[in-house]
DSSP file (Angstrom, degrees, kcal/mol; ACC not computed):
  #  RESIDUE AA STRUCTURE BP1 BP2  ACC     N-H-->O    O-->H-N    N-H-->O    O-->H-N    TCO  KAPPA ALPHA  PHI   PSI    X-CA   Y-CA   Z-CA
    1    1 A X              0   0    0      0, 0.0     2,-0.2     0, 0.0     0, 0.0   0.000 360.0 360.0 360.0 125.9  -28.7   12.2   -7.6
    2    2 A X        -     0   0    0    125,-0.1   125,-0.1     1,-0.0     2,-0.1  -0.455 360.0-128.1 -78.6 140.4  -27.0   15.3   -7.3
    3    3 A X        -     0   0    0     -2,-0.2   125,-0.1   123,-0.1    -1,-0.0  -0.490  38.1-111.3 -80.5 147.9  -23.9   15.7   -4.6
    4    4 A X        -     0   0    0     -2,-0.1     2,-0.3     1,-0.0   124,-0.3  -0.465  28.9-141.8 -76.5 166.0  -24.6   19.2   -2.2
    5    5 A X        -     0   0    0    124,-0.1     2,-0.4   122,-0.1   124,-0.1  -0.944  14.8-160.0-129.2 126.3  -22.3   21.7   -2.9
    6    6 A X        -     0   0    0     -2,-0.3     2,-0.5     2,-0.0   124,-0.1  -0.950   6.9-160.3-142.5 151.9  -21.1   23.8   -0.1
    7    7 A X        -     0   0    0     -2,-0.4     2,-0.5    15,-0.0    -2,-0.0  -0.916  13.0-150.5-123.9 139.7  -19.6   26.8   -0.4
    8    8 A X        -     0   0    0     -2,-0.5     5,-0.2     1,-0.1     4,-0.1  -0.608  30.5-118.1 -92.1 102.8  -17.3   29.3    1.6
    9    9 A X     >  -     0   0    0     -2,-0.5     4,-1.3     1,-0.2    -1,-0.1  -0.315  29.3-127.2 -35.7 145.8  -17.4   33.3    1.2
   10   10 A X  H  > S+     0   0    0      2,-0.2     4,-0.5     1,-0.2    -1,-0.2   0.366 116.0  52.5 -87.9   0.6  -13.6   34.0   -0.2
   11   11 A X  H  > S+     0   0    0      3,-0.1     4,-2.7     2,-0.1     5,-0.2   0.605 107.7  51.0-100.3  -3.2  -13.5   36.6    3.1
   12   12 A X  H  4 S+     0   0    0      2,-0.2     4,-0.4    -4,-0.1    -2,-0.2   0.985 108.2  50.0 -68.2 -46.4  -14.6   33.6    5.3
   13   13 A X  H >X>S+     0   0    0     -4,-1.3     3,-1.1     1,-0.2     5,-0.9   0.975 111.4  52.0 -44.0 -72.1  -11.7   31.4    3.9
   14   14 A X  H ><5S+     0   0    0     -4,-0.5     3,-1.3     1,-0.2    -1,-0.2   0.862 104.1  53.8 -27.7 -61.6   -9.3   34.3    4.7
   15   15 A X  T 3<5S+     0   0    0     -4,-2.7    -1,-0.2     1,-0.2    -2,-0.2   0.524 103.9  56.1 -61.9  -8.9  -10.4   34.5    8.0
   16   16 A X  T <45S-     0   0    0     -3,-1.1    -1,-0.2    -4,-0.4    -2,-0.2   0.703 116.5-109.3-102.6  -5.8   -9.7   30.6    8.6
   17   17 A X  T <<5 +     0   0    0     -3,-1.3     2,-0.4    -4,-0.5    -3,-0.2   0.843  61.0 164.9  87.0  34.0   -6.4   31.1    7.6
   18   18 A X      < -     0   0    0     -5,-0.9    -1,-0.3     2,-0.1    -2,-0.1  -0.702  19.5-166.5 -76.6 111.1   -6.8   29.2    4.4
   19   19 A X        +     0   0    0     -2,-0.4     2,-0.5    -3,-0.1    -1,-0.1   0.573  62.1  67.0-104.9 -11.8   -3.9   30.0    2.1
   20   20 A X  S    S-     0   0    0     -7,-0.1     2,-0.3     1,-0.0    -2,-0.1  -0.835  88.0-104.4-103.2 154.5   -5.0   28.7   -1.1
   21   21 A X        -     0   0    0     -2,-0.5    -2,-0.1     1,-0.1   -11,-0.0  -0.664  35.2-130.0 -67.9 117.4   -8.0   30.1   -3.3
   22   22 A X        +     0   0    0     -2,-0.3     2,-0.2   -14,-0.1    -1,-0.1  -0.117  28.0 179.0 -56.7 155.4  -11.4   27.9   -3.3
   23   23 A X        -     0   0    0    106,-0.0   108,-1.4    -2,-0.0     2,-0.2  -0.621  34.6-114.6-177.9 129.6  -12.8   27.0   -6.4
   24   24 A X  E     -A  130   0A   0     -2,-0.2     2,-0.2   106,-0.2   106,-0.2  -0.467  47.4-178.8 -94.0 123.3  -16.1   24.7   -7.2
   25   25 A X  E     -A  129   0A   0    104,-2.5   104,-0.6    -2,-0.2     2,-0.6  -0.742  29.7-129.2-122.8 150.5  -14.6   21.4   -9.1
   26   26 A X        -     0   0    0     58,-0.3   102,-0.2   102,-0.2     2,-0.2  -0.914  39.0-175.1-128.0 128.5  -16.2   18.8  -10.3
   27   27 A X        -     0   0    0     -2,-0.6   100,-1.2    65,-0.0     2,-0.4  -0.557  33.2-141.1 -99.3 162.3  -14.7   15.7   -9.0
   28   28 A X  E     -BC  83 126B   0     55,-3.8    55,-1.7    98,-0.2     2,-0.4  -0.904  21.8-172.2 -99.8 146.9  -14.6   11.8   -9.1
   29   29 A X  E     -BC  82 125B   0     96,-1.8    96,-2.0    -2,-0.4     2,-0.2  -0.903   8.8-159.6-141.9 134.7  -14.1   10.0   -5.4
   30   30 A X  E     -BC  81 124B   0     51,-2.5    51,-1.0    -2,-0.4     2,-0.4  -0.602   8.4-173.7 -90.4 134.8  -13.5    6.2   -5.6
   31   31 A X  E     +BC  80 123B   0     92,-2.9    92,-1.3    -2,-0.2     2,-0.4  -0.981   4.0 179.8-143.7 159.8  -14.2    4.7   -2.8
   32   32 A X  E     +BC  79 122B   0     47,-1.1    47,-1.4    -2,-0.4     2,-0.3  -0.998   1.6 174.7-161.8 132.6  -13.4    0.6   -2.2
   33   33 A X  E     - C   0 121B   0     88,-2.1    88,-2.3    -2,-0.4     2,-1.1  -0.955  34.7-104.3-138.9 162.7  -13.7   -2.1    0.8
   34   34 A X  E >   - C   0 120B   0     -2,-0.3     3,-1.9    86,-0.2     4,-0.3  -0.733  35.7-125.0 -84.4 103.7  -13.4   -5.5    1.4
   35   35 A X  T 3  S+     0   0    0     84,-1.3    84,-0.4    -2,-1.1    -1,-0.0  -0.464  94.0   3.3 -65.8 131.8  -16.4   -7.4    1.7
   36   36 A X  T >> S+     0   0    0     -2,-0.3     4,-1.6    82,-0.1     3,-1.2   0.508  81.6 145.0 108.1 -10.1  -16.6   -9.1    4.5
   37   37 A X  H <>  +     0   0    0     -3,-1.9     4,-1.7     1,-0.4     5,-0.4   0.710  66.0  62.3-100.2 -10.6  -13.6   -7.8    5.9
   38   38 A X  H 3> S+     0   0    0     -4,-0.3     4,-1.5     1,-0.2    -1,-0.4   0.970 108.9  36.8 -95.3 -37.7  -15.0   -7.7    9.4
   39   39 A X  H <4 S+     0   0    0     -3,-1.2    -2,-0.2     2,-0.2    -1,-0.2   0.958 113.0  55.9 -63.1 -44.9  -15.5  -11.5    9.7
   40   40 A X  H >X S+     0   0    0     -4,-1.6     4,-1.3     2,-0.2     3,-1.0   0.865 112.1  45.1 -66.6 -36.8  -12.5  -12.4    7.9
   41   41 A X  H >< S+     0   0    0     -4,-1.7     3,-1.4     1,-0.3     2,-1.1   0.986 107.3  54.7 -57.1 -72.7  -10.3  -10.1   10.6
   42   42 A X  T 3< S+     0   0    0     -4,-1.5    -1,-0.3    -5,-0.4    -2,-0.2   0.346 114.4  45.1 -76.5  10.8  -12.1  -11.5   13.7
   43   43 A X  T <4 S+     0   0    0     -2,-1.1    -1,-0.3    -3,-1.0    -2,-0.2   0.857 107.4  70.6 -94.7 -57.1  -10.8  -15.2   12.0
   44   44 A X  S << S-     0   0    0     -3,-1.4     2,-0.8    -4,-1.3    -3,-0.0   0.245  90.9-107.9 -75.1 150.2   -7.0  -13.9   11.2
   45   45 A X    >   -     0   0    0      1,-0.1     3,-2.5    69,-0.0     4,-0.5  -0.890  36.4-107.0 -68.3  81.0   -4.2  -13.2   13.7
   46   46 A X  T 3> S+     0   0    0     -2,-0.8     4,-0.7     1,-0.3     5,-0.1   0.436 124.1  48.2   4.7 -56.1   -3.3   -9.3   14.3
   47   47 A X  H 3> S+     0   0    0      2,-0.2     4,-0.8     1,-0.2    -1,-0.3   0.629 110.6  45.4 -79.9 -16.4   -0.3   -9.9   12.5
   48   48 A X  H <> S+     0   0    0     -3,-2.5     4,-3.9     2,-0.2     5,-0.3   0.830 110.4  55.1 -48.3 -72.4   -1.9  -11.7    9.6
   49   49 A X  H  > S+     0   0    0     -4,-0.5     4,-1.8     2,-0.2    -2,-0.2   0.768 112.3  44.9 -57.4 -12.6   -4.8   -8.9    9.4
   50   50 A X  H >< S+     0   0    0     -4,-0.7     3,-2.9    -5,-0.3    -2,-0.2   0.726 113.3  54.5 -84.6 -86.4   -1.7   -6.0    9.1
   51   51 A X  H 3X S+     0   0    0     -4,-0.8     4,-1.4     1,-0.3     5,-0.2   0.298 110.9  38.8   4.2 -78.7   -0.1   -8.3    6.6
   52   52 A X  H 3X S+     0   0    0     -4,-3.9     4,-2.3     1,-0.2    -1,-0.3   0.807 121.1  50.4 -61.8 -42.3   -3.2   -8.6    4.3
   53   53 A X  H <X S+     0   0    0     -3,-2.9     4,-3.1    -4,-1.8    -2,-0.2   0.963 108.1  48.6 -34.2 -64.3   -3.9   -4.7    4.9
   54   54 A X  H  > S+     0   0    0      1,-0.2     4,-1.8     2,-0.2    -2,-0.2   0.868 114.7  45.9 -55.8 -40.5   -0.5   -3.7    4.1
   55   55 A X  H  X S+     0   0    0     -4,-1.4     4,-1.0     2,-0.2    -1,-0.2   0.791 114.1  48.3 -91.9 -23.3   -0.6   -5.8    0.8
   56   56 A X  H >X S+     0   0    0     -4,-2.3     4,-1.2    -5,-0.2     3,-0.5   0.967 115.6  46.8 -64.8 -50.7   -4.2   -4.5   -0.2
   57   57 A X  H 3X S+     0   0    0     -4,-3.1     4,-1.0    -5,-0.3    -2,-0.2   0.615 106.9  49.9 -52.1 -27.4   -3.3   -1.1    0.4
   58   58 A X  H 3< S+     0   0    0     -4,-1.8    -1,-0.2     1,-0.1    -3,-0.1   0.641 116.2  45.6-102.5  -1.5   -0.3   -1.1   -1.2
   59   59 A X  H <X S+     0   0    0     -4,-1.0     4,-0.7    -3,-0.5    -2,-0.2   0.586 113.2  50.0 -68.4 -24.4   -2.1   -2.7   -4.5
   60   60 A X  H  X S+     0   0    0     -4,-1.2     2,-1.0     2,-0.1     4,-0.9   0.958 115.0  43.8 -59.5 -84.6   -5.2   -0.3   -4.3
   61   61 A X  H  < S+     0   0    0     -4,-1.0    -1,-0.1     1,-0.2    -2,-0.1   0.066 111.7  49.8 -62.0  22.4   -2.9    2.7   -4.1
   62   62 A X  H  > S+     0   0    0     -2,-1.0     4,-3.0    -3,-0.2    -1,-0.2   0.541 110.9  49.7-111.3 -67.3   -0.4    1.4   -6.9
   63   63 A X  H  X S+     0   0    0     -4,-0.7     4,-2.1     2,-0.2    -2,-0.2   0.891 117.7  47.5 -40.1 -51.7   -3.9    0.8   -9.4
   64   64 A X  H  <>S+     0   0    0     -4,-0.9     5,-2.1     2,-0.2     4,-0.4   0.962 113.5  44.0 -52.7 -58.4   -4.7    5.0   -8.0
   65   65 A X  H >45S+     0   0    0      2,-0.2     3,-2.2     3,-0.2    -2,-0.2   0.955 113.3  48.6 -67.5 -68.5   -1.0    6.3   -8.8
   66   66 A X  H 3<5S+     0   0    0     -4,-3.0    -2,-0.2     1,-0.3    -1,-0.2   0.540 125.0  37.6 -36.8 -68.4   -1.0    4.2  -12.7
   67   67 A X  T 3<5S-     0   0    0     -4,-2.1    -1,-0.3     1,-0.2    -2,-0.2   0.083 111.7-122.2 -74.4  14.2   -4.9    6.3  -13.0
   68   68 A X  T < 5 +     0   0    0     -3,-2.2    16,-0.3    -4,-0.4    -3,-0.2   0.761  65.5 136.4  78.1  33.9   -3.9    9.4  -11.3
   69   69 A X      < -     0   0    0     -5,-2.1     2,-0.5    -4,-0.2    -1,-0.3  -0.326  45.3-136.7-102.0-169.4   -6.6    9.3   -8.5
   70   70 A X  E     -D   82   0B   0     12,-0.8    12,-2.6    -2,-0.1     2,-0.3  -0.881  14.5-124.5-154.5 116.4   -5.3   10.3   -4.8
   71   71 A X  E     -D   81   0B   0     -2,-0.5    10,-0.3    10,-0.3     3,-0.1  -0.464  22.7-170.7 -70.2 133.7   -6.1    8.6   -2.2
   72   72 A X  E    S-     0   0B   0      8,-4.0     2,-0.2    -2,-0.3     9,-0.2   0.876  71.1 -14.7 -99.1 -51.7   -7.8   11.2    0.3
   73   73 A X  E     -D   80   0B   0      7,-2.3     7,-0.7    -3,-0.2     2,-0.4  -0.717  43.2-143.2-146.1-168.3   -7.9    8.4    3.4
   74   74 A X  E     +D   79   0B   0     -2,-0.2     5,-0.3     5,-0.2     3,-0.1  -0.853  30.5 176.0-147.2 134.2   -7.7    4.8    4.2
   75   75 A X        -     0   0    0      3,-1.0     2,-0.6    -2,-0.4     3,-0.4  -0.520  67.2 -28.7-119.0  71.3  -10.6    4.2    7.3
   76   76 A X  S    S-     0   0    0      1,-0.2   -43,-0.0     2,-0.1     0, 0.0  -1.000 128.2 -34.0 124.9-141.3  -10.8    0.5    8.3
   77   77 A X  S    S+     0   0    0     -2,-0.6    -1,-0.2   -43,-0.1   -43,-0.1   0.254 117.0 111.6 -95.1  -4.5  -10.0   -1.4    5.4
   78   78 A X        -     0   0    0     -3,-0.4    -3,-1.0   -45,-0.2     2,-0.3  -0.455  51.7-151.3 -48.9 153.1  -11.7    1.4    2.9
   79   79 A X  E     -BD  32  74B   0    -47,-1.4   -47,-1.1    -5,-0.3     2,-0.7  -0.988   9.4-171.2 -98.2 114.9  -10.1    3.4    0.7
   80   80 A X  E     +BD  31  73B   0     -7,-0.7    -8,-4.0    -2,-0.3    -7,-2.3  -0.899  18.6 170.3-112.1 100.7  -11.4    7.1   -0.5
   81   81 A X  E     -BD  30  71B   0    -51,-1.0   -51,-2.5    -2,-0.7     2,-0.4  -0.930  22.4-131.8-121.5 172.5   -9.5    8.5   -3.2
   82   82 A X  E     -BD  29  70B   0    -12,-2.6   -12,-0.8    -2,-0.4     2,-0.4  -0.798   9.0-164.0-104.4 135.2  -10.1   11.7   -5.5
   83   83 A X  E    S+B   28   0B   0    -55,-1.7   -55,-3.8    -2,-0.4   -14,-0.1  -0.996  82.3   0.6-114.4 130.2  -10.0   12.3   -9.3
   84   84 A X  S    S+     0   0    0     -2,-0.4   -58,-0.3     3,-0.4     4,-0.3   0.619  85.5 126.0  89.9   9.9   -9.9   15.9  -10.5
   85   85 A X  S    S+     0   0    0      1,-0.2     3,-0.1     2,-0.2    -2,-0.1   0.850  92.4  14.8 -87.0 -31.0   -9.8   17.4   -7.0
   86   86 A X  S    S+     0   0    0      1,-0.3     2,-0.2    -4,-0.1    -1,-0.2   0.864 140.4   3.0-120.2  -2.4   -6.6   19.4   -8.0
   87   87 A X        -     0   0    0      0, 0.0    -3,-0.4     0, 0.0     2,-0.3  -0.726  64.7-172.0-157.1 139.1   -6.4   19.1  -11.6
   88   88 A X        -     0   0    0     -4,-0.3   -61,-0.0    -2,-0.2    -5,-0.0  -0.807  21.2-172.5-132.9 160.0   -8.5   17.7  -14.0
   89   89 A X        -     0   0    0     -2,-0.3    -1,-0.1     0, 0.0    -5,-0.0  -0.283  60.7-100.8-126.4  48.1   -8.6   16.9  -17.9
   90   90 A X  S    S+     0   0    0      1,-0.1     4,-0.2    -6,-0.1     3,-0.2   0.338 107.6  91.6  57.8  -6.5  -12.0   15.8  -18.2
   91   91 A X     >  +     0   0    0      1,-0.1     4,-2.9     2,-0.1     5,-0.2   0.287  50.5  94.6 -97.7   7.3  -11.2   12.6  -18.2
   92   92 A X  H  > S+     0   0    0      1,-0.2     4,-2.3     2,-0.2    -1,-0.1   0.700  78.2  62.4 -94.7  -3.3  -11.4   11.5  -14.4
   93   93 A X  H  > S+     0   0    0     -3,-0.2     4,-1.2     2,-0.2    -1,-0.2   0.970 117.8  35.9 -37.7 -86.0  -15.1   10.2  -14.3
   94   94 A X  H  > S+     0   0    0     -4,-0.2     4,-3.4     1,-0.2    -2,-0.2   0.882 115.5  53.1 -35.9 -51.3  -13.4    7.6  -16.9
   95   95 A X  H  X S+     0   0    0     -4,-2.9     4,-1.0     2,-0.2    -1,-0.2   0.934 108.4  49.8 -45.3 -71.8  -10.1    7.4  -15.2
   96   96 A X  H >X S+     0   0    0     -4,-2.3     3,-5.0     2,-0.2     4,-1.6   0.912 110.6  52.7 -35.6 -94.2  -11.9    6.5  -11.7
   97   97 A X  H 3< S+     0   0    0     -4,-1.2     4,-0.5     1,-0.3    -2,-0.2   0.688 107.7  48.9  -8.2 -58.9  -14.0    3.7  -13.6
   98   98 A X  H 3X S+     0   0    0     -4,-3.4     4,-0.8     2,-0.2    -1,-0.3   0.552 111.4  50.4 -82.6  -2.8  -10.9    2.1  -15.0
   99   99 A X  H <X>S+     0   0    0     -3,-5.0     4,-1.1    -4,-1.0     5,-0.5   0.845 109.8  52.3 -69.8 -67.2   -9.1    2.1  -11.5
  100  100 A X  H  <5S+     0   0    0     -4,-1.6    -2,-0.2     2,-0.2    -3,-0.1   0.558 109.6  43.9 -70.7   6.3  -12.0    0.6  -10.1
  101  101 A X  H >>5S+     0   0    0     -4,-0.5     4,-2.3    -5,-0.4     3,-1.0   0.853 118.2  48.9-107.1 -65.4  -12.2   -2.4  -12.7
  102  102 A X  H 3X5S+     0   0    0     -4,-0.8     4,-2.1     1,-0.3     5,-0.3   0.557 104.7  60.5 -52.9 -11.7   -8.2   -2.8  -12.3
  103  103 A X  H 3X5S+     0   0    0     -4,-1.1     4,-0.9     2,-0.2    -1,-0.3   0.755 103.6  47.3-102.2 -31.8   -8.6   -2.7   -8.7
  104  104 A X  H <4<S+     0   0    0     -3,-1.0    -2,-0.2    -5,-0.5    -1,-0.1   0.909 111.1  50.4 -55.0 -55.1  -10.6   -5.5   -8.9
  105  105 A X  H  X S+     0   0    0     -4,-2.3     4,-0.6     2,-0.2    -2,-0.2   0.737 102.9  60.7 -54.3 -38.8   -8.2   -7.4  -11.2
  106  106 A X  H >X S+     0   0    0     -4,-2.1     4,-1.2     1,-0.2     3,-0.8   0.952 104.2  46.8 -21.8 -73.0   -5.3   -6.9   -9.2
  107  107 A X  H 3< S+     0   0    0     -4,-0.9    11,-0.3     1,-0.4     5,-0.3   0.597 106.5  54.6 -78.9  -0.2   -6.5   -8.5   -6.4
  108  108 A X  H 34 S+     0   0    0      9,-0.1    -1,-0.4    -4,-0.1    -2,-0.2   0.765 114.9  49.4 -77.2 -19.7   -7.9  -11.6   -8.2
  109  109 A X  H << S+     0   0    0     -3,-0.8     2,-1.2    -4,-0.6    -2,-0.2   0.961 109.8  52.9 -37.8 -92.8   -4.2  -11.7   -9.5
  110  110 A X  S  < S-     0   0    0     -4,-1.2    -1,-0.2     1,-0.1   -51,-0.1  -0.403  76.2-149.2 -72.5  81.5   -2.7  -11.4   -6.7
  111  111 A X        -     0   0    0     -2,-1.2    -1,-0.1    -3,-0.2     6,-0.1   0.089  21.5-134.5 -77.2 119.7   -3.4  -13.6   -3.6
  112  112 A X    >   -     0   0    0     -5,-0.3     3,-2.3     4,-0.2    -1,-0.1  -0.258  28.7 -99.1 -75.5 149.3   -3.0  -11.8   -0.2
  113  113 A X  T 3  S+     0   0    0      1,-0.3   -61,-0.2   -62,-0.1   -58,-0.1  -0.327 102.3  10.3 -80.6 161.2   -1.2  -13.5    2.5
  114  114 A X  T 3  S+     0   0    0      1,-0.2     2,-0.3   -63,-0.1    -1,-0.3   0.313 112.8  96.8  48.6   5.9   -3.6  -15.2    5.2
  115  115 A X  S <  S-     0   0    0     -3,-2.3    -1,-0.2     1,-0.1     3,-0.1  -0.786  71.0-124.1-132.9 166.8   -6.4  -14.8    3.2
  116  116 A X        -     0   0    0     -2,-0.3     2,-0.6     1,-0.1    -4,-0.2  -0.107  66.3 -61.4 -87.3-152.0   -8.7  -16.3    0.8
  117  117 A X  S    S-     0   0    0     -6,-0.1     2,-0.2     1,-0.1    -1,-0.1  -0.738  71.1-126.0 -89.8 116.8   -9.4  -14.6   -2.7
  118  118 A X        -     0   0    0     -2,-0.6     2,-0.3   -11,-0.3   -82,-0.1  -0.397  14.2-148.0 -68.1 139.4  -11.0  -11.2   -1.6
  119  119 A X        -     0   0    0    -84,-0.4   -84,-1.3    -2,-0.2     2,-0.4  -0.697  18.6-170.5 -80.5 123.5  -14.0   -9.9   -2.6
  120  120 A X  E     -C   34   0B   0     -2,-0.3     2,-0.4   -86,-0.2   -86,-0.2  -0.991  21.6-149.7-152.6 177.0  -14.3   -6.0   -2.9
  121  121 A X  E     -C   33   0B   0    -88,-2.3   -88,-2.1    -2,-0.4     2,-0.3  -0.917  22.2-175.3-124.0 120.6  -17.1   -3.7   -3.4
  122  122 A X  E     -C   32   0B   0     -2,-0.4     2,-0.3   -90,-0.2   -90,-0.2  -0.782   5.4-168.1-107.5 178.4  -15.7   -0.4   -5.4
  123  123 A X  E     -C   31   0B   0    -92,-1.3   -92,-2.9    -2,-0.3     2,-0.3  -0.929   8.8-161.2-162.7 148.4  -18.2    2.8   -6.1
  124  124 A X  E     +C   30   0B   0     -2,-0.3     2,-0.4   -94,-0.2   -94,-0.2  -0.955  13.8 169.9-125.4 114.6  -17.8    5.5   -8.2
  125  125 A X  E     -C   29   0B   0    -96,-2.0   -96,-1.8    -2,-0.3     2,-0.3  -0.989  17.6-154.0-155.1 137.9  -19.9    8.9   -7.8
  126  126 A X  E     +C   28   0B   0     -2,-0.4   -98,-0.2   -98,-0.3  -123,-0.1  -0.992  30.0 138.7-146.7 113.6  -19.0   12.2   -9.8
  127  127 A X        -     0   0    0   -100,-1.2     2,-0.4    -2,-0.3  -122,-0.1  -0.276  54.5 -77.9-108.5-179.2  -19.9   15.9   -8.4
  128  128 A X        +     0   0    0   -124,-0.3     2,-0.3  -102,-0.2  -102,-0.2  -0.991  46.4 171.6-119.4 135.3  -19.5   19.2   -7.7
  129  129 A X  E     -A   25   0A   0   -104,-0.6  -104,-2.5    -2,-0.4     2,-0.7  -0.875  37.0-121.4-124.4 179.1  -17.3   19.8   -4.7
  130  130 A X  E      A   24   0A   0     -2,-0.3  -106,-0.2  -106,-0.2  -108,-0.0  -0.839 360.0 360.0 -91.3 103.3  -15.6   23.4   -3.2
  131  131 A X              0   0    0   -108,-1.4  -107,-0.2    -2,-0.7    -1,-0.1   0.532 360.0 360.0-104.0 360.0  -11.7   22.3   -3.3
């Protein structure tokens, strides 16, 4: 299924005070959650649930930096990052893919504190966007 494309007039861009030059990319964006995550919090202790955040997050975004993705946002216990949004070598379809199977491996390595062995659901979906 093809991603929309939307696109900006280069005097509309100007006028928004836009300092960089637009240009139609095609990009990867990863995007990864914790199944479950919303029962397993309401179980956990506030300070427990940062705990197990902080140490998913900083395992996600380690697996990103090795494959050169960028993590765009973090909302909830998701993660959105981009391959190819500011420079690509054709590779970032693959690149993405092989994040999202290490990011998976990690975190059956590594067991996060308060929690049992996490589940997580990654997707992978490759466009054209206006960056």
């Amino acid at each position: 299924m093809p991603m929309p494309t939307i696109v900006v007039s280069p005097q509309r861009a100007a006028s928004a005070g836009w300092s960089v030059p637009e240009e139609r990319r095609t990009v990867t964006v990863l995007f990864a959650d914790i199944v479950g995550s919303t029962a397993l919090f309401d179980r956990l202790d506030p300070e427990d649930v940062r705990a197990l955040q902080r140490a998913y997050f900083a395992t996600v975004a380690g697996v990103l930096r090795r494959w050169h993705g960028v993590v765009e946002k973090y909302v909830g216990d998701a993660v959105m990052a981009l391959f190819g949004a500011r420079e690509s070598d054709g590779f970032d379809a693959y690149r993405a893919v092989r994040a999202a199977l290490d990011i998976q491996r990690a975190l059956d390595r590594r067991p996060l504190p308060g929690a049992p062995r996490l589940r997580v659901r990654v997707g992978v979906a490759t466009g054209e966007a206006l960056v």
